[in-house]
MARGUTOR-598400 format. One line per 3 residues: number of its first residue (from 1); their letters; for each residue y, z, x of C-alpha. Coordinates in Angstrom, 3 decimals. Layout:
% MARGUTOR-598400
NUM) a) Y/Z/X  ...
% end
This chain:
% MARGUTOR-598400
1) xxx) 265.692/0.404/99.709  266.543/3.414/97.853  269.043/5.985/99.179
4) xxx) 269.288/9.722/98.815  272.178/12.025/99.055  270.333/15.598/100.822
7) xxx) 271.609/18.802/99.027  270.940/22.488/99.081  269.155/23.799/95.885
10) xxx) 270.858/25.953/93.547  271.431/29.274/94.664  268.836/30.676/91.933
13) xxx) 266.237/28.519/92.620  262.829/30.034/93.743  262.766/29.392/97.759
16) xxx) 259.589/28.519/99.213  261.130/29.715/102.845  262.803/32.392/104.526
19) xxx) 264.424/31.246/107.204  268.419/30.992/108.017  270.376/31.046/111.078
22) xxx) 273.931/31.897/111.895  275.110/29.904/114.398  278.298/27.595/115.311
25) xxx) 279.339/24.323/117.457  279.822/24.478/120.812  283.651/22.930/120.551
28) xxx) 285.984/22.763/118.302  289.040/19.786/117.337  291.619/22.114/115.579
31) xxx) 293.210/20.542/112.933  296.988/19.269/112.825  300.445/19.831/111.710
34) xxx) 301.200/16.468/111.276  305.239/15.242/110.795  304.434/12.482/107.993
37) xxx) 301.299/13.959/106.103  301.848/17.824/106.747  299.237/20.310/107.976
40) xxx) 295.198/19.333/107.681  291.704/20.199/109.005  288.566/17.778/107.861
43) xxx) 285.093/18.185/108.480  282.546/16.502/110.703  279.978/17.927/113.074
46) xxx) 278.566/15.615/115.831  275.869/17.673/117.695  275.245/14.808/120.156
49) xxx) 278.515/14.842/122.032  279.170/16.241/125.125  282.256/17.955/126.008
52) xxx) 280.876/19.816/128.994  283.136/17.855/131.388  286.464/18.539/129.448
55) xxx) 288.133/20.932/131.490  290.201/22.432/128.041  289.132/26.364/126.801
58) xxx) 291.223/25.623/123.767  288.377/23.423/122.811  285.187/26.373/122.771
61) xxx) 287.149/27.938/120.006  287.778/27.762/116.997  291.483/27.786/115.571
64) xxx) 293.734/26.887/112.593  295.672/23.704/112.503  298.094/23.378/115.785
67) xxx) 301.163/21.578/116.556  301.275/17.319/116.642  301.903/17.321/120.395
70) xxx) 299.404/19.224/120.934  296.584/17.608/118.928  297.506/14.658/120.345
73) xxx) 297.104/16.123/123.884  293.461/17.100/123.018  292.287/13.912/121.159
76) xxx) 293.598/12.385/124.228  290.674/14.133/126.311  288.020/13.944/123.605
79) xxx) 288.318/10.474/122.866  286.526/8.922/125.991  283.477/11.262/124.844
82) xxx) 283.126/10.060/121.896  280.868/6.441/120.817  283.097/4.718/118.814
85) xxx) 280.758/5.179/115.633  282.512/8.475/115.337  286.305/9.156/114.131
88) xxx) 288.197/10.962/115.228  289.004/13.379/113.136  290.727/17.376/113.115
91) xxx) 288.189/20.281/112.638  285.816/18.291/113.632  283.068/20.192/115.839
94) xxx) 281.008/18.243/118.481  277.827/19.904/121.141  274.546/22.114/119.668
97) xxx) 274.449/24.608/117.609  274.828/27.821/119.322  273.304/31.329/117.647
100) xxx) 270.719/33.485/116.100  268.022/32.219/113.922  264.931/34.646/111.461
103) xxx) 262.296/34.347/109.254  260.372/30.835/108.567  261.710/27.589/108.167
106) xxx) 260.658/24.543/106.482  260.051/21.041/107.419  263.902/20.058/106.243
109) xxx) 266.824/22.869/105.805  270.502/22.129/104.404  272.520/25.121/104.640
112) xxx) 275.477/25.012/104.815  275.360/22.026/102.353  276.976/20.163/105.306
115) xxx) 274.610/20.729/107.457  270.864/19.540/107.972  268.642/20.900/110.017
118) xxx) 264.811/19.676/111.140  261.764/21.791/112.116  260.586/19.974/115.499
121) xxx) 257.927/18.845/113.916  259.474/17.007/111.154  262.115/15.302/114.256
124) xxx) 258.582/14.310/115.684  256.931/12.815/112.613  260.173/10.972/111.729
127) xxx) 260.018/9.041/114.625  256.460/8.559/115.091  256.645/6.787/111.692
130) xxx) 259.437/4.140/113.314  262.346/5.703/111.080  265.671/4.789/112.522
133) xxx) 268.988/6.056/113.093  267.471/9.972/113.780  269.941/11.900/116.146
136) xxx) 268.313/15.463/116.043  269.598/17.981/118.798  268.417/20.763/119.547
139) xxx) 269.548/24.098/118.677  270.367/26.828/120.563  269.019/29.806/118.752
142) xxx) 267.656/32.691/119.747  265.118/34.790/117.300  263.271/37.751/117.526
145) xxx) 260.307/36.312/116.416  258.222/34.018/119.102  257.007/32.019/116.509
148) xxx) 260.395/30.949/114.734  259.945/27.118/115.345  262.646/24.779/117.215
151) xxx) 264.968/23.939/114.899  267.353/20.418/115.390  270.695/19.639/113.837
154) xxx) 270.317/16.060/112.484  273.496/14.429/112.819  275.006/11.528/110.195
157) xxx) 277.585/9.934/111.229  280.030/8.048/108.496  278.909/4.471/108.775
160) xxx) 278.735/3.729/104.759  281.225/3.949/101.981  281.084/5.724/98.616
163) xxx) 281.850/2.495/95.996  286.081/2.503/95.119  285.286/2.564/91.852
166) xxx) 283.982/5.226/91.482  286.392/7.178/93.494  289.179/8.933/90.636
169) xxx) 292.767/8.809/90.873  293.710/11.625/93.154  293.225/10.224/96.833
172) xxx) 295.540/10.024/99.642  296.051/6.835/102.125  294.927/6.614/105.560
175) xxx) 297.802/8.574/108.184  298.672/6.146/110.759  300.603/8.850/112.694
178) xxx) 298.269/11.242/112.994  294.850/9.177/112.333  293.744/11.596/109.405
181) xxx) 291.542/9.452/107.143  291.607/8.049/103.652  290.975/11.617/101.184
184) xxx) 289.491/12.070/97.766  287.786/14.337/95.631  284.053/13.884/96.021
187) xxx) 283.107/12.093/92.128  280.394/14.275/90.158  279.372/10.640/89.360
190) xxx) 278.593/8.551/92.717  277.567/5.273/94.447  277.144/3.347/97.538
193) xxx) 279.233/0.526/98.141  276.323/-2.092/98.949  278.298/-4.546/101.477
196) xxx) 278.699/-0.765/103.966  275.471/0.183/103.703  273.947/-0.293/107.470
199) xxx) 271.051/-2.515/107.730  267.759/-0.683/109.052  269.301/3.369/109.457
202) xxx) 267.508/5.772/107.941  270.335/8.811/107.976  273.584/8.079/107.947
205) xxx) 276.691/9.327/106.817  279.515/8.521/104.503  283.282/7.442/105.237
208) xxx) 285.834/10.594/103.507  282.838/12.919/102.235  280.459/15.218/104.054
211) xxx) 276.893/14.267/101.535  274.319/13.059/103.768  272.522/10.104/103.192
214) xxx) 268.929/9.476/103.993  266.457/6.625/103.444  263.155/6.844/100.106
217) xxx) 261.250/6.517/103.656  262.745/9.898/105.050  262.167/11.555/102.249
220) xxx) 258.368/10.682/101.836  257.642/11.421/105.456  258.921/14.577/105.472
223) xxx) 256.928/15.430/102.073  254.034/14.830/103.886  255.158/18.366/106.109
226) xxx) 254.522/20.657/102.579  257.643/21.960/100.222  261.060/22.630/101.306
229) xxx) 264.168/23.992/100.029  266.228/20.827/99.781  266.767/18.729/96.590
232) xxx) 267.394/15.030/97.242  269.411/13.108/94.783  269.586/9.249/94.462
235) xxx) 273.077/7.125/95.467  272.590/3.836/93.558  274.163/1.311/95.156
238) x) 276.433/-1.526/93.482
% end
């Protein structure tokens, strides 16, 4: 099986579709001043949890980097929500998509480059073809136009590592105080460590970057839906 890393195009590429949204996470992990490895906010956005029964405001906003006690004190509550596929990790955001959304949108969007989002009926083909490991949610976007499609967030969640070697010098260790994760620079050069990749997933994510990783079989379904203004570039694995 062949794996591709999902990208947004350059930004002077001819587009093919209109469409964009502006829209944010429902809650919000702030990140942490940490006593051993200082202050730090990663990245992750997990669309599928649901924080609606944590009683904590400080979590529907979002804020800069607080203190340890404090972090602690709200990992404490989001933990329990969370499967244990997914880290815990600061600046992390977790529930839909909240916003506004225009124009028209293609079968497959990533913008932010973070982020990819599915027209419903891509989510639809995708799993009438058997494809598996497909969390979409559903956005929550409102649009002045009655025919702006739903639109799902399709969440990856780090289950595969980027091979050490080809990881450069500059990384930092693992913070067993805190729990921040291993950090590098993401390598213009890149592969999949074979022995992480999960058996059978289609979309998945990777361990200490934010590229998400889909399946040759993804991308040929959703080719079937017409163009779209995504670029797909192969992760050999080794």
């Amino acid at each position: 099986m062949r794996y591709f890393e999902v990208k947004s195009p350059q930004w002077d590429a001819p587009a093919h579709w209109s469409g964009a949204y502006r829209a944010s996470h429902r809650w919000h992990l702030p990140g942490v001043d940490c006593p051993r490895c200082g202050s730090w906010a990663g990245m992750g956005a997990y669309p599928s949890v649901d924080l609606s029964g944590v009683e904590e405001p400080v979590l529907a906003k979002v804020t800069g980097p607080t203190s340890f006690a404090e972090y602690m004190r709200l990992v404490s509550l989001v933990r329990p929500c969370l499967p244990s596929a997914i880290p815990i990790k600061g600046g992390s955001s977790f529930g839909p998509m909240v916003g506004t959304a225009r124009g028209k949108f293609g079968p497959i969007t990533c913008w932010p480059s973070w982020e990819v989002v599915l027209r419903e009926d891509a989510v639809e083909l995708l799993k009438a073809e058997g494809l598996n490991g497909i969390i979409a949610v559903r956005m929550e976007l409102k649009s002045r136009r009655s025919t702006t499609p739903t639109l799902y967030e399709l969440e990856s969640r780090p289950l595969a590592k980027l091979h050490p070697d080809c990881i450069g010098e500059w990384k930092t260790p693992p913070c067993d105080v805190c729990g921040r994760p291993e950090m590098f620079d993401l390598p213009p050069k890149r592969w999949l460590l074979r022995s992480s990749i999960p058996d059978g997933l289609d979309v998945f994510g990777l361990e200490g970057a934010n590229p998400r990783v889909v399946s040759e079989r993804f991308v040929e379904v959703l080719q079937k839906l017409g163009p779209a203004d995504v670029t797909y570039r192969e992760l050999p694995a080794g």
